[in-house]
C-alpha positions as CSV (number, residue, x, y, z in Angstrom):
1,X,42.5,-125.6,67.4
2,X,43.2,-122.3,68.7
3,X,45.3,-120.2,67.0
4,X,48.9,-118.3,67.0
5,X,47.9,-115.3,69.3
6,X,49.6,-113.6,71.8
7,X,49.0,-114.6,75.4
8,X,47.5,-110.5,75.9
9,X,45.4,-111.3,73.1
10,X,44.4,-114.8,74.4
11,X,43.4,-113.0,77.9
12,X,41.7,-110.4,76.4
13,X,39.3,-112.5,73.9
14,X,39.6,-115.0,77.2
15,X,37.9,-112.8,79.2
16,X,35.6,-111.1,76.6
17,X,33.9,-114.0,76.0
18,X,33.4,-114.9,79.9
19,X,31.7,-112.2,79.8
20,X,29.0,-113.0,77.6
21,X,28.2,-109.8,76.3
22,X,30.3,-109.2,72.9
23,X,29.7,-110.4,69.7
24,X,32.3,-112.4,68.2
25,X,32.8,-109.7,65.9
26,X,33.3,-107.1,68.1
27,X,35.5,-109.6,70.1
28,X,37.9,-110.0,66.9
29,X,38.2,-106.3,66.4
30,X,39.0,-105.2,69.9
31,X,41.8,-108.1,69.7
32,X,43.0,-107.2,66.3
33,X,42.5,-111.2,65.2
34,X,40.0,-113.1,63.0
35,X,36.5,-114.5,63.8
36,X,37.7,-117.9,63.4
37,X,40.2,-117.3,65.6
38,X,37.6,-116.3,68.4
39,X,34.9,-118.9,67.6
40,X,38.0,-121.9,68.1
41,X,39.1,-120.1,71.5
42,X,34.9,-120.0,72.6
43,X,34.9,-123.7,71.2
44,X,38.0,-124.4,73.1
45,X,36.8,-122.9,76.4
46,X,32.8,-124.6,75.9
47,X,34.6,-127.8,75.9
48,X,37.1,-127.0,78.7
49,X,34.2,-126.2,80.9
50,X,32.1,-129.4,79.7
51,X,34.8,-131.7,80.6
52,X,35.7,-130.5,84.0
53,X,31.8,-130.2,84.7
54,X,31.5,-133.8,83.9
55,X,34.5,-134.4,85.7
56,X,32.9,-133.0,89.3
57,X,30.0,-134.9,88.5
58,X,31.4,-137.8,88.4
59,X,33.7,-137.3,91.6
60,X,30.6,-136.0,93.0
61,X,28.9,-139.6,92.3
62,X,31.1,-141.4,94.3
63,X,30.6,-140.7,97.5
64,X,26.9,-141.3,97.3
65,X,27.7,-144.2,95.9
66,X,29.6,-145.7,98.4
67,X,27.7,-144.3,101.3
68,X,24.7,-146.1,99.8
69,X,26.8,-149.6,99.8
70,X,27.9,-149.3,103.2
71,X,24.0,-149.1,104.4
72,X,23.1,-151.5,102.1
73,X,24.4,-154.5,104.2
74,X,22.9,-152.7,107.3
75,X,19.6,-152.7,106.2
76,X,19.7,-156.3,105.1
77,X,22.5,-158.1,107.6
78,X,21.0,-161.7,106.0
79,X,22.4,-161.0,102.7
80,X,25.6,-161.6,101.8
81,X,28.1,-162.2,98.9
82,X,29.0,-165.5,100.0
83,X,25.2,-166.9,100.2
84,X,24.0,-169.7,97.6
85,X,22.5,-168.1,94.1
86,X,19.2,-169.0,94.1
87,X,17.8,-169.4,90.7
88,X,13.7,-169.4,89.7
């Protein structure tokens, strides 16, 4: 959970970290906050970006997906949904 900071000091660690050059600890001090309080915002934002990564994955799925359906009848006009279920 993040903490109680200030939204200056939520930019600032925000943008510290995006950077991916400062230690957490040096983070904490240039913010005037605690190390926990960085290492939940960094959690925070890891999982932020995880989720909307898997989120344009998944939109980005689709329309292959569907472009792959539509040929499918193309390449095989016999078939159809509505033809007998032949068992072996």
């Amino acid at each position: 959970m993040a903490p109680n900071l200030s939204a200056s000091q939520h930019a600032l660690i925000q943008g510290m970290i995006l950077d991916g050059v400062f230690k957490h600890m040096q983070i904490a001090q240039a913010a005037k906050c605690s190390r926990g309080a960085v290492q939940a915002i960094n959690a925070n934002l890891w999982h932020l970006n995880r989720t909307s990564q898997w989120h344009r994955q998944s939109k980005s799925l689709i329309p292959e997906i569907l472009q792959v359906l539509r040929e499918h009848p193309i390449a095989k006009p016999d078939l159809s949904l509505k033809a007998p279920i032949t068992t072996f």
